[in-house]
mmCIF file of the N, C-alpha and C atoms, coordinates in Angstrom:
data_MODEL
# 
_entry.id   MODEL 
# 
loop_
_atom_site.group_PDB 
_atom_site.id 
_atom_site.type_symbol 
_atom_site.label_atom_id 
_atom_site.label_alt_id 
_atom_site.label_comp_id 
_atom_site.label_asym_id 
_atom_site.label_entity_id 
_atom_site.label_seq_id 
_atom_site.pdbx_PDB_ins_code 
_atom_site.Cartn_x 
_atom_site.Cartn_y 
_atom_site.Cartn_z 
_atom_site.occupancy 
_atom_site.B_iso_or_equiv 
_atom_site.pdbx_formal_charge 
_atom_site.auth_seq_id 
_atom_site.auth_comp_id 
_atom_site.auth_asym_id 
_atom_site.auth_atom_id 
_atom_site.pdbx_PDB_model_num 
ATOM 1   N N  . UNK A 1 1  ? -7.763  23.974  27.458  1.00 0.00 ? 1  UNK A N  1 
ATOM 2   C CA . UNK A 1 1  ? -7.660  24.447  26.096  1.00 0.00 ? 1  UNK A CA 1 
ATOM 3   C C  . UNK A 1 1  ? -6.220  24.811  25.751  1.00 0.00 ? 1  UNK A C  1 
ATOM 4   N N  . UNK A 1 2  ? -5.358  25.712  26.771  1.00 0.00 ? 2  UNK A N  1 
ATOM 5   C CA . UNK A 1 2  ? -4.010  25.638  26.420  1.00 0.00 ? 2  UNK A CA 1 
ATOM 6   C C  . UNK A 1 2  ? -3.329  24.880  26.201  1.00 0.00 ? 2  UNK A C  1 
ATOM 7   N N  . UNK A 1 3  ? -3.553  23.652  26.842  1.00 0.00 ? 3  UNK A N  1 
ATOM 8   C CA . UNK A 1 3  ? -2.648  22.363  26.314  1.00 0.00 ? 3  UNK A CA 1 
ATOM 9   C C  . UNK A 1 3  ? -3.069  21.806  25.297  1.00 0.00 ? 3  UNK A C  1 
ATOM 10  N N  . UNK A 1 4  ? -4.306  21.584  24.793  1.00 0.00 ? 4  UNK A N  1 
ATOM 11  C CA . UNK A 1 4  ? -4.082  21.072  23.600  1.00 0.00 ? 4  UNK A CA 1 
ATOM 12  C C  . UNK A 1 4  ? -3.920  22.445  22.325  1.00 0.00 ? 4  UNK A C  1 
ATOM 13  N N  . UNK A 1 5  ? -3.748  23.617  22.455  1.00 0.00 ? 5  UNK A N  1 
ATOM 14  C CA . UNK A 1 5  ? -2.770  24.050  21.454  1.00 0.00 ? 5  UNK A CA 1 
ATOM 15  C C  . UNK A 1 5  ? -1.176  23.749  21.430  1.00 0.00 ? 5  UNK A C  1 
ATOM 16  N N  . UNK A 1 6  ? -0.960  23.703  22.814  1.00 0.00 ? 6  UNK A N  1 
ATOM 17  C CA . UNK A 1 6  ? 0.521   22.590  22.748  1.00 0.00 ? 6  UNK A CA 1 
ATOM 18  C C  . UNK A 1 6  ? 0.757   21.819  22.050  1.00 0.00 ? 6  UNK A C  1 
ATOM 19  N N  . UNK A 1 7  ? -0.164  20.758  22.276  1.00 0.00 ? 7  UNK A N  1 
ATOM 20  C CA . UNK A 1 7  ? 0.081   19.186  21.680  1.00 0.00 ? 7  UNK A CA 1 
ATOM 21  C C  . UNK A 1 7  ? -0.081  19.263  20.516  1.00 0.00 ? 7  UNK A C  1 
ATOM 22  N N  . UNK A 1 8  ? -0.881  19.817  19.760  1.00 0.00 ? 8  UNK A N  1 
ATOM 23  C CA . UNK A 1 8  ? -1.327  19.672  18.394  1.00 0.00 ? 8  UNK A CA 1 
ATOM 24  C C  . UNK A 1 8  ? 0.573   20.156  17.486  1.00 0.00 ? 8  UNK A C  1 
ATOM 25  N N  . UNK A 1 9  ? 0.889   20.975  17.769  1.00 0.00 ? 9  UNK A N  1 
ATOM 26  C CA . UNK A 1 9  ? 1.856   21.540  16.786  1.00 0.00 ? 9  UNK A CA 1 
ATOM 27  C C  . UNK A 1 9  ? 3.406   20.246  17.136  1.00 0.00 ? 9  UNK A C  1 
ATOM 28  N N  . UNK A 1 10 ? 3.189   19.331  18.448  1.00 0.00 ? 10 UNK A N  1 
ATOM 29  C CA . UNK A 1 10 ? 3.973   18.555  18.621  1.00 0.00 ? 10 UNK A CA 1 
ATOM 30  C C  . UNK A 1 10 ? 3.424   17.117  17.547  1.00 0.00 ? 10 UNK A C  1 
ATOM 31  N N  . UNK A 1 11 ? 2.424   17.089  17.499  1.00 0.00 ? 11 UNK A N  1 
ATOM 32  C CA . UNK A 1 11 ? 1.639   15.532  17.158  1.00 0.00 ? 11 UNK A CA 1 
ATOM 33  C C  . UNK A 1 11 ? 1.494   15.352  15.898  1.00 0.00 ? 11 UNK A C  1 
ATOM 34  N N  . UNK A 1 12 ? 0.925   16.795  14.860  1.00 0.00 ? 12 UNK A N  1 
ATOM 35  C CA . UNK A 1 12 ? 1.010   16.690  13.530  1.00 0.00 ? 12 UNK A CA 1 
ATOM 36  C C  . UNK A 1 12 ? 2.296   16.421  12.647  1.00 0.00 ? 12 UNK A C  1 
ATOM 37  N N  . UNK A 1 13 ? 3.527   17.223  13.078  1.00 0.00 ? 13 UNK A N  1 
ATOM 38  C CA . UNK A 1 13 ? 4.459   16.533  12.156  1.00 0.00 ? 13 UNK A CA 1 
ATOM 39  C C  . UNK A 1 13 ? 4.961   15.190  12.744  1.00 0.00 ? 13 UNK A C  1 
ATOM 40  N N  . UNK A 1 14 ? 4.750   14.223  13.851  1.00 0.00 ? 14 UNK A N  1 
ATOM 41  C CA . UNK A 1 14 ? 4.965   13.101  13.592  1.00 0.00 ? 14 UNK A CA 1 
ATOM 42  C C  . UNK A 1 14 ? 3.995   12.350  13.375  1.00 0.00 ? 14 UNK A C  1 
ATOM 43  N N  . UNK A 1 15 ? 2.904   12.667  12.857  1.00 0.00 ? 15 UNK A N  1 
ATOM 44  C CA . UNK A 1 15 ? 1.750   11.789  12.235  1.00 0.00 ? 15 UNK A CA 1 
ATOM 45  C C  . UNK A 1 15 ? 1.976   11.908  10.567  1.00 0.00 ? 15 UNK A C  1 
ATOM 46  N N  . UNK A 1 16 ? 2.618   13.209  9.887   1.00 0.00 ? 16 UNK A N  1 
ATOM 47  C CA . UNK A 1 16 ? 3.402   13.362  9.023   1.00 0.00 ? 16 UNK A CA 1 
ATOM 48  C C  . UNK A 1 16 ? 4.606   12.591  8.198   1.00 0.00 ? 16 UNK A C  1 
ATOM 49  N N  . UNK A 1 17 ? 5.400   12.652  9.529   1.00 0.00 ? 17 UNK A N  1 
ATOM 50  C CA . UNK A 1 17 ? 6.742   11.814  9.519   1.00 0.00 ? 17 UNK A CA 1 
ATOM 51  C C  . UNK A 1 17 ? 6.169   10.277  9.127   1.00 0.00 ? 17 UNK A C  1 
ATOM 52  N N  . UNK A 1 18 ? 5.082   9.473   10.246  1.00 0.00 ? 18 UNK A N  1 
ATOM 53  C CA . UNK A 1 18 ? 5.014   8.258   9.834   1.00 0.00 ? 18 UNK A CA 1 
ATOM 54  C C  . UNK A 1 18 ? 4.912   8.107   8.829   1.00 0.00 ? 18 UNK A C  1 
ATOM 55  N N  . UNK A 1 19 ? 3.565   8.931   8.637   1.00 0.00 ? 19 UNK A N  1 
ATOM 56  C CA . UNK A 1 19 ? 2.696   8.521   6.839   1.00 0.00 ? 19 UNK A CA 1 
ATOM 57  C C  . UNK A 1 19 ? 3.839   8.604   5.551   1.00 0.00 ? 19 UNK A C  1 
ATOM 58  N N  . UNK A 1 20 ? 4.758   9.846   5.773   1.00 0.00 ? 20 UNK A N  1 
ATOM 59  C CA . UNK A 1 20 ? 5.861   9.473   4.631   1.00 0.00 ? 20 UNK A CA 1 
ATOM 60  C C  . UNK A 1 20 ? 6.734   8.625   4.885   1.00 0.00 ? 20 UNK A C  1 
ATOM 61  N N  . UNK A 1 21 ? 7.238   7.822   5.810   1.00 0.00 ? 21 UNK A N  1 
ATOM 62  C CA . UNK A 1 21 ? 7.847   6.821   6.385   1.00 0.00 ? 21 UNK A CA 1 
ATOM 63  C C  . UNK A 1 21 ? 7.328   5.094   5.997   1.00 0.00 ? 21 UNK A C  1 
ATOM 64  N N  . UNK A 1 22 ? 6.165   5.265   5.836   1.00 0.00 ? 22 UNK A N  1 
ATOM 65  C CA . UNK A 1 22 ? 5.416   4.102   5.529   1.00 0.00 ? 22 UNK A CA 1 
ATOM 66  C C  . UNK A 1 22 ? 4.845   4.005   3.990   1.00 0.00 ? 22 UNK A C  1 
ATOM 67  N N  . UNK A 1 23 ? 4.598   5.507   3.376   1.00 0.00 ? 23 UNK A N  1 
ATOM 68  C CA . UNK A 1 23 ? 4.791   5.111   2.143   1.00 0.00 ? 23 UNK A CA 1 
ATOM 69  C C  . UNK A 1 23 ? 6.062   4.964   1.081   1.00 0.00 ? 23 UNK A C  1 
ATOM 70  N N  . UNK A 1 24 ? 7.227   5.835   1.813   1.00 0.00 ? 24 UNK A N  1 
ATOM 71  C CA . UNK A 1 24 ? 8.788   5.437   1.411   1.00 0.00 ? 24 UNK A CA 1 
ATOM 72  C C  . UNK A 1 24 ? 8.782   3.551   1.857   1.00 0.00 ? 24 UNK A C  1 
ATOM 73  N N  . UNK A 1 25 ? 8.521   3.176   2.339   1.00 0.00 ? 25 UNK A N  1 
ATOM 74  C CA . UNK A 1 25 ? 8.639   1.716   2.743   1.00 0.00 ? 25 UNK A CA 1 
ATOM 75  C C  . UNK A 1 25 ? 7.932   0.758   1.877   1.00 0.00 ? 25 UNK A C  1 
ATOM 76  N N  . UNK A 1 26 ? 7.029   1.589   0.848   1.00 0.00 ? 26 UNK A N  1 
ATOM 77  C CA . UNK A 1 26 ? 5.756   0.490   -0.041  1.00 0.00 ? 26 UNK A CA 1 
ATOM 78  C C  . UNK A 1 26 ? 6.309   0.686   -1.649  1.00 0.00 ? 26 UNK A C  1 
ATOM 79  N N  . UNK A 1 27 ? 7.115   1.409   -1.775  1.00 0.00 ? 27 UNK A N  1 
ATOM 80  C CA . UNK A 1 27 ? 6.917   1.790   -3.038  1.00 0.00 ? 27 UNK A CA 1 
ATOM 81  C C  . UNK A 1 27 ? 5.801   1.076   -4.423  1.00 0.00 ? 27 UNK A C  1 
ATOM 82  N N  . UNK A 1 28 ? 6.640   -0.312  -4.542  1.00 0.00 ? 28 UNK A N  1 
ATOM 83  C CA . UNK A 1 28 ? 5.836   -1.049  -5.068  1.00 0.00 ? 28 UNK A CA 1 
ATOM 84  C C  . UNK A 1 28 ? 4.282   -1.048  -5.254  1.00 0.00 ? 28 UNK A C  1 
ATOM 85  N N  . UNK A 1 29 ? 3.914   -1.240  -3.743  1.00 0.00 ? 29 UNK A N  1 
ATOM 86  C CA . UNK A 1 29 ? 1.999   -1.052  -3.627  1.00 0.00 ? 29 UNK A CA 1 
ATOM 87  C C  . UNK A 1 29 ? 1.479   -0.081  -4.224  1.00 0.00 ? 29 UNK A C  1 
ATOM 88  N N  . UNK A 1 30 ? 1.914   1.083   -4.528  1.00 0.00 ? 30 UNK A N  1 
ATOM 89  C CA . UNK A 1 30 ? 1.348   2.052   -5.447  1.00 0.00 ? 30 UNK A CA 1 
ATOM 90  C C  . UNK A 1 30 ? 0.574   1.521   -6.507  1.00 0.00 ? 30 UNK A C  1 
ATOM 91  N N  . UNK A 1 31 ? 1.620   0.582   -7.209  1.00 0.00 ? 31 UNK A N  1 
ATOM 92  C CA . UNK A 1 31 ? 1.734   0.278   -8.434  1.00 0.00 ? 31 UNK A CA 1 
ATOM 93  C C  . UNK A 1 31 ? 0.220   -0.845  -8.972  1.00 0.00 ? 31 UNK A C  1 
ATOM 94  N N  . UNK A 1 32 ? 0.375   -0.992  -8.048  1.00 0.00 ? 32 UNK A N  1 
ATOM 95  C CA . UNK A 1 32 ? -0.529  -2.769  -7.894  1.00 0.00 ? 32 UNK A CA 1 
ATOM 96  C C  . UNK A 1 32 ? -2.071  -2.162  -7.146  1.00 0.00 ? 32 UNK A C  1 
ATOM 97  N N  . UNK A 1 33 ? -2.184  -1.176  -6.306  1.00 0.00 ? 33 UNK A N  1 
ATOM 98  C CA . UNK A 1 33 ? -2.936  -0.791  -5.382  1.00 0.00 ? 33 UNK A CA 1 
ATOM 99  C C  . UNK A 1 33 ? -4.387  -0.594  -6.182  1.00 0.00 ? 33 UNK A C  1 
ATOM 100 N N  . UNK A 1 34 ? -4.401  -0.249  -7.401  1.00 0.00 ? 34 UNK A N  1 
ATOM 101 C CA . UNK A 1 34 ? -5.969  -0.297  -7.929  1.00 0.00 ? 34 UNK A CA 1 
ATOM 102 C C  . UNK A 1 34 ? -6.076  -1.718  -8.574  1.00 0.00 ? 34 UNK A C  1 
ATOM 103 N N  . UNK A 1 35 ? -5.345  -2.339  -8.742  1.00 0.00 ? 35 UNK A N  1 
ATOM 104 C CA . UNK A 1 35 ? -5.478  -3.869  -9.484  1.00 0.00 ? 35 UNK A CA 1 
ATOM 105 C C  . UNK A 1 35 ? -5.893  -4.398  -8.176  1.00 0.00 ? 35 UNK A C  1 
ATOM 106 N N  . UNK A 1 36 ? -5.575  -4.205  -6.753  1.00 0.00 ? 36 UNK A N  1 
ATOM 107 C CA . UNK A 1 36 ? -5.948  -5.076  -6.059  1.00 0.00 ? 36 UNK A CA 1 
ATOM 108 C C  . UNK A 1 36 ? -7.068  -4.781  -5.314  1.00 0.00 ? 36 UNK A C  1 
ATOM 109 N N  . UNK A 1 37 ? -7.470  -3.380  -5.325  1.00 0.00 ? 37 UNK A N  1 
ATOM 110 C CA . UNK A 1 37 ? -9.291  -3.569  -5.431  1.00 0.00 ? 37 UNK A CA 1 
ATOM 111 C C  . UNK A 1 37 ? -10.131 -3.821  -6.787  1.00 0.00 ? 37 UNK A C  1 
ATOM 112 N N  . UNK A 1 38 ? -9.440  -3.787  -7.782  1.00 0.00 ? 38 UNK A N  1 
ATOM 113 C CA . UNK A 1 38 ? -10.167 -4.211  -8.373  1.00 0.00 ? 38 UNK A CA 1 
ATOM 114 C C  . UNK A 1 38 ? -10.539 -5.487  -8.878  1.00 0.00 ? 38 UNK A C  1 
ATOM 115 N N  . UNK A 1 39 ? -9.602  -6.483  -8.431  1.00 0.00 ? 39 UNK A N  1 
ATOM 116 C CA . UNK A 1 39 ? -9.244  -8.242  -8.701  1.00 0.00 ? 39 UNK A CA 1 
ATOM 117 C C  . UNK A 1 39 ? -9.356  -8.745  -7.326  1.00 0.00 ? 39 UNK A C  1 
ATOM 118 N N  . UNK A 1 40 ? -8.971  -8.362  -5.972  1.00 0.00 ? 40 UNK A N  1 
ATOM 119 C CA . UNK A 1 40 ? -8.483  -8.907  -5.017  1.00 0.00 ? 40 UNK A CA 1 
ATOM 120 C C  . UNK A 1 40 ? -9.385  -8.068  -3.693  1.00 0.00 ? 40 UNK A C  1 
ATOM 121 N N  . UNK A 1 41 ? -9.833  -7.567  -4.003  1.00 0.00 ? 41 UNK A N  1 
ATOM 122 C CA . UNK A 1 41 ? -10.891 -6.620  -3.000  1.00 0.00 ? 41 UNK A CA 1 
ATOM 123 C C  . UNK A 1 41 ? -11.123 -7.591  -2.193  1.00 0.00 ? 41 UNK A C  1 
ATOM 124 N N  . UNK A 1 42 ? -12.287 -8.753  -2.545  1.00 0.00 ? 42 UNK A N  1 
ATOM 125 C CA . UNK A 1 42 ? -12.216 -9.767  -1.302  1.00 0.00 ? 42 UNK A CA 1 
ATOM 126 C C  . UNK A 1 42 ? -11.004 -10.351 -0.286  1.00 0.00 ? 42 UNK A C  1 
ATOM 127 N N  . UNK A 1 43 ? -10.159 -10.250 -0.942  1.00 0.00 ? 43 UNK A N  1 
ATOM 128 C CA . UNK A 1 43 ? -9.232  -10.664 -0.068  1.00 0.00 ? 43 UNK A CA 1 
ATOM 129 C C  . UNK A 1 43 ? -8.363  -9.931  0.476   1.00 0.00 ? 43 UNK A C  1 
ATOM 130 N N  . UNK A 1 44 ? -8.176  -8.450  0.393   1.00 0.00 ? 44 UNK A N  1 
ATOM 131 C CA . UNK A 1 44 ? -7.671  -7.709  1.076   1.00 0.00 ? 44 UNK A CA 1 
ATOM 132 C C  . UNK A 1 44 ? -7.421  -8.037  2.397   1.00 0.00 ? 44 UNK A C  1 
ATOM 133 N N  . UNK A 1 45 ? -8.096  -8.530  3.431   1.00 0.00 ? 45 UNK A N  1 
ATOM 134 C CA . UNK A 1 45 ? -7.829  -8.521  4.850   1.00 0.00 ? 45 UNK A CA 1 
ATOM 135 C C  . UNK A 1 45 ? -7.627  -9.728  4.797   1.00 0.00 ? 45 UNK A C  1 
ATOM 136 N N  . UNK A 1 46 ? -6.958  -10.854 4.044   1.00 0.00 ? 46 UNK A N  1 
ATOM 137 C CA . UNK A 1 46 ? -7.004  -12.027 4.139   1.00 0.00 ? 46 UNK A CA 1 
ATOM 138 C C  . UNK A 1 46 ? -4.860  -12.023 4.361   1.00 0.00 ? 46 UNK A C  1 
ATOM 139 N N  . UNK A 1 47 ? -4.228  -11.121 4.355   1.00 0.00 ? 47 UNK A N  1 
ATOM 140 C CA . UNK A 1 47 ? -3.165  -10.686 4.357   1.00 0.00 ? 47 UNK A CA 1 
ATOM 141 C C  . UNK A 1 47 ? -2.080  -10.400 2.807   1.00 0.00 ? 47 UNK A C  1 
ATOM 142 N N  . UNK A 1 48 ? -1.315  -10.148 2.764   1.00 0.00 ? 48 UNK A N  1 
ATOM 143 C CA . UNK A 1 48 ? -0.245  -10.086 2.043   1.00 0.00 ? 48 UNK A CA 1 
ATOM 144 C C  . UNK A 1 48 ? -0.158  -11.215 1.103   1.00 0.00 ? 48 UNK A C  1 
ATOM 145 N N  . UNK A 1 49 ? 0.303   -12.382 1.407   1.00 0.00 ? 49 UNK A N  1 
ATOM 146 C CA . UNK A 1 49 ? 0.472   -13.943 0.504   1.00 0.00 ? 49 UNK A CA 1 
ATOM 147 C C  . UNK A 1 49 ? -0.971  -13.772 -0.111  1.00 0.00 ? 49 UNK A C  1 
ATOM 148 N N  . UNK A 1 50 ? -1.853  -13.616 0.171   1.00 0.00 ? 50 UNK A N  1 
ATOM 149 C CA . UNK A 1 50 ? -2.935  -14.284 0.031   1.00 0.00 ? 50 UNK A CA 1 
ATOM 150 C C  . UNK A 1 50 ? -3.801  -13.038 -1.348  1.00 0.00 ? 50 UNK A C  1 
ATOM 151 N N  . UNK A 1 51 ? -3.511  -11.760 -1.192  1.00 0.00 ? 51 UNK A N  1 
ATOM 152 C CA . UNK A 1 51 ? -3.274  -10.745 -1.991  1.00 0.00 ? 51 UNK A CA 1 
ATOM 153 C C  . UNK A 1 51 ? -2.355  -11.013 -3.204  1.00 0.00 ? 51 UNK A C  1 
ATOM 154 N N  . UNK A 1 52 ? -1.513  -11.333 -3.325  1.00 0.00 ? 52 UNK A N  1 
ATOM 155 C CA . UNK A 1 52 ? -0.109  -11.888 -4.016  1.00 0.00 ? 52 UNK A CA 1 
ATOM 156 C C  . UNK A 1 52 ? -1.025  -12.713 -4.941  1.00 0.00 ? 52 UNK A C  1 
ATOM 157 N N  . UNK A 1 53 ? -1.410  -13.792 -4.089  1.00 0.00 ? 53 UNK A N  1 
ATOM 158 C CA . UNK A 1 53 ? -1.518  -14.976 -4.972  1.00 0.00 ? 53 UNK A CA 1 
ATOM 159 C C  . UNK A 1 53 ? -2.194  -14.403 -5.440  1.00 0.00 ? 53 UNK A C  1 
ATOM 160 N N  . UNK A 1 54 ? -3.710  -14.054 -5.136  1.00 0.00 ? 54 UNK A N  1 
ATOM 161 C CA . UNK A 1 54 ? -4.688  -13.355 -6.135  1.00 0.00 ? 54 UNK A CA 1 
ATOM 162 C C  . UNK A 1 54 ? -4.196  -12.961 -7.561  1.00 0.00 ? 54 UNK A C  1 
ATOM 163 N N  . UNK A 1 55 ? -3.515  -11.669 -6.793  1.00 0.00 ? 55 UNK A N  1 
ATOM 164 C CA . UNK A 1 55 ? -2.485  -11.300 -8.192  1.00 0.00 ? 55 UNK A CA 1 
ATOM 165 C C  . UNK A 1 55 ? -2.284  -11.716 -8.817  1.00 0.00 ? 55 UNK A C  1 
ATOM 166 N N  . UNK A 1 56 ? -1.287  -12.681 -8.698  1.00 0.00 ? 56 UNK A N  1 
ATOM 167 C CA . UNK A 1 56 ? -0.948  -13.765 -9.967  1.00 0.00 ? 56 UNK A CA 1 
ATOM 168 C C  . UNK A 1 56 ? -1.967  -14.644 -10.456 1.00 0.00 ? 56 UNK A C  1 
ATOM 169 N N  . UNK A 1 57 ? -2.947  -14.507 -10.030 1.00 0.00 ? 57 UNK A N  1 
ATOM 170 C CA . UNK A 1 57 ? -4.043  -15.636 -10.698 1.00 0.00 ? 57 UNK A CA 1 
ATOM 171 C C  . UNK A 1 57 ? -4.576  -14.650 -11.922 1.00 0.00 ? 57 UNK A C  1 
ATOM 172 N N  . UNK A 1 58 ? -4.385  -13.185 -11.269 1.00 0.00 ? 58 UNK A N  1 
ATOM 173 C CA . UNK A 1 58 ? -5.136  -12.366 -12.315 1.00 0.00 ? 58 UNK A CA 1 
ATOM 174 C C  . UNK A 1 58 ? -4.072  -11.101 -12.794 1.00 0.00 ? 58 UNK A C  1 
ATOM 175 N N  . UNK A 1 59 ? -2.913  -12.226 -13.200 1.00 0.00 ? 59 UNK A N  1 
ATOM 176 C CA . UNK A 1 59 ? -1.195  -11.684 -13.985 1.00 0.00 ? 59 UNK A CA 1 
ATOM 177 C C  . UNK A 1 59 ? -2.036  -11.251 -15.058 1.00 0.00 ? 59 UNK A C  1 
ATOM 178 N N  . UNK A 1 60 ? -2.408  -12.269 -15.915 1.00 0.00 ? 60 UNK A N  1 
ATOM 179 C CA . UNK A 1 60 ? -3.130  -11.335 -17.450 1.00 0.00 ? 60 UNK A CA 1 
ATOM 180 C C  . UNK A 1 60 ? -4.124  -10.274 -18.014 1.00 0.00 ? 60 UNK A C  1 
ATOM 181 N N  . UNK A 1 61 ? -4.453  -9.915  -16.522 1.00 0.00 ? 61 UNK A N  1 
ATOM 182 C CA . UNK A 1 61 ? -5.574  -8.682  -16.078 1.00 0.00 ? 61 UNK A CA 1 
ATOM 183 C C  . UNK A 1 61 ? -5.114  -7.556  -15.550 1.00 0.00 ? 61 UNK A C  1 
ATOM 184 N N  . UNK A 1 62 ? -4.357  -7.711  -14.804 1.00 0.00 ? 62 UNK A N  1 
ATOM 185 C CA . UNK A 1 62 ? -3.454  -6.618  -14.231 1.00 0.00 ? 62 UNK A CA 1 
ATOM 186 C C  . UNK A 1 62 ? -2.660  -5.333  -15.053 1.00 0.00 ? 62 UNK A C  1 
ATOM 187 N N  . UNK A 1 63 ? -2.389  -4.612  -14.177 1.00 0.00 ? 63 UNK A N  1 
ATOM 188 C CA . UNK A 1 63 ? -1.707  -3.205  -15.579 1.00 0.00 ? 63 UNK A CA 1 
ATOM 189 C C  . UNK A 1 63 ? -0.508  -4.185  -15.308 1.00 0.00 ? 63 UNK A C  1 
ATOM 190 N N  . UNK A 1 64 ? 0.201   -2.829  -16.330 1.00 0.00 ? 64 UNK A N  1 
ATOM 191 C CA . UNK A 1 64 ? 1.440   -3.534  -16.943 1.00 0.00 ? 64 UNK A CA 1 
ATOM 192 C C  . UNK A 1 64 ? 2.400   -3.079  -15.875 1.00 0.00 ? 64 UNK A C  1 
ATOM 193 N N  . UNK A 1 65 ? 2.074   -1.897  -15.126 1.00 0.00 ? 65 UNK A N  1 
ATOM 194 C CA . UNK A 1 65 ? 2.786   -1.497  -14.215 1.00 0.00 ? 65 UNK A CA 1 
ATOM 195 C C  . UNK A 1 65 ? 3.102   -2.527  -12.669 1.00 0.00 ? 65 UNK A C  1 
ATOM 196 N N  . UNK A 1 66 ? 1.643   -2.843  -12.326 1.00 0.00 ? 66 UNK A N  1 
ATOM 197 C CA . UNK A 1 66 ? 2.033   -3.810  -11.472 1.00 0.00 ? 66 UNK A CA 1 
ATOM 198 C C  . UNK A 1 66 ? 2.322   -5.179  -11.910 1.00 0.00 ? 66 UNK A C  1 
ATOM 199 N N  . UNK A 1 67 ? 2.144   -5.634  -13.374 1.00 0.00 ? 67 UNK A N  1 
ATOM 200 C CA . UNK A 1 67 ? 3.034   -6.674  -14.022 1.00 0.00 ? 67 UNK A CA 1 
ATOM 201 C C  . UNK A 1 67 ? 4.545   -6.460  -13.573 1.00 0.00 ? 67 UNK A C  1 
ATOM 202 N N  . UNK A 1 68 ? 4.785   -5.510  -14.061 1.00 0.00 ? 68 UNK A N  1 
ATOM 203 C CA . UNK A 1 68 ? 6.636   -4.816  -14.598 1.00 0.00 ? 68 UNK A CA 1 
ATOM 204 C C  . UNK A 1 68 ? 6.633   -4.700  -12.582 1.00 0.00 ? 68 UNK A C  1 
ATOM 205 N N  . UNK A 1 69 ? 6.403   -4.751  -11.587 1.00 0.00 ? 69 UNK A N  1 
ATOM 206 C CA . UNK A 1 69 ? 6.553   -4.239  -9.894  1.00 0.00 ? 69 UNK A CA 1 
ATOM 207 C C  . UNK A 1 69 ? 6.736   -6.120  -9.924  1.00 0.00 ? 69 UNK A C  1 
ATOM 208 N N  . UNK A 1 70 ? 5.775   -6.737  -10.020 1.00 0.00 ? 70 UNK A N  1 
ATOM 209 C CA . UNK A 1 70 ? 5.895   -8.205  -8.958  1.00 0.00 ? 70 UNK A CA 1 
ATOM 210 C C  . UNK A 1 70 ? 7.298   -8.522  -10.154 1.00 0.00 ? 70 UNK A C  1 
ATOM 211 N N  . UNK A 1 71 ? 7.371   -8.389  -11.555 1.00 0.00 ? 71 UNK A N  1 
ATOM 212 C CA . UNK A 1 71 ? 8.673   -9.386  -11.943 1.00 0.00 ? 71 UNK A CA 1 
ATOM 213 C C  . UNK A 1 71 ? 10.045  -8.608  -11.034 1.00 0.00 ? 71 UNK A C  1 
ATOM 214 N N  . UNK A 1 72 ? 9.787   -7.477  -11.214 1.00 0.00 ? 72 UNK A N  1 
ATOM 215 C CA . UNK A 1 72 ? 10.704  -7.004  -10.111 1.00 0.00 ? 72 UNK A CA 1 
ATOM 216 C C  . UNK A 1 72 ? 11.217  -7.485  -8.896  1.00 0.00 ? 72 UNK A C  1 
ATOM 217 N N  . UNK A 1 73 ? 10.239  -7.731  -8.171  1.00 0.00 ? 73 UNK A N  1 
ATOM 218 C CA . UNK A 1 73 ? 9.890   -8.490  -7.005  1.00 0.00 ? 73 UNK A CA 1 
ATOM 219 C C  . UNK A 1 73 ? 10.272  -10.081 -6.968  1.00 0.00 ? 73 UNK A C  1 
ATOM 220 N N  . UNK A 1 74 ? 10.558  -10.510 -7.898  1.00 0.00 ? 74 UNK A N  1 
ATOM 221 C CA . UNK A 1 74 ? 11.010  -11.753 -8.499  1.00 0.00 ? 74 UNK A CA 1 
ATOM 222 C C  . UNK A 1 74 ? 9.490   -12.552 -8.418  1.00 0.00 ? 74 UNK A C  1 
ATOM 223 N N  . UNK A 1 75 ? 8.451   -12.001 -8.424  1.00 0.00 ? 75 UNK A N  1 
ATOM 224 C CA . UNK A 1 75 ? 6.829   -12.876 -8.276  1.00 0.00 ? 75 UNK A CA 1 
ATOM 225 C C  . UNK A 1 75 ? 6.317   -12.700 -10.072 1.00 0.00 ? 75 UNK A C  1 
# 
């Protein structure tokens, strides 16, 4: 039991650190992240490109926000 009050106060701030580390790294996906369950849900685990394309199939459905993120993106 003493050791894991150790570990815990070592393990939480770098489980911390990642999670803001990985969402500083997405910015964009925020933006797009309910358009793509709501258009692209099936294809979520189909990867990245394949998400994308979705997207753009459903450019005239999408918010304007993740419109205004992919022209950004040059997509």
């Amino acid at each position: 039991m003493t050791r894991l009050l150790f570990v815990i106060p070592l393990v939480l701030p770098l489980a911390l650190m990642a999670s803001t580390a990985s969402a500083q790294q997405r910015p964009g996906q925020d933006a797009c992240a309910r358009d793509v369950s709501r258009f692209c849900r099936d294809k979520m685990n189909d990867g990245d490109q394949i998400v994308l394309a979705c997207l753009k199939q459903n450019r005239t459905r999408i918010s304007k926000a993740c419109q205004q993120t992919m022209a950004s993106h040059g997509q």
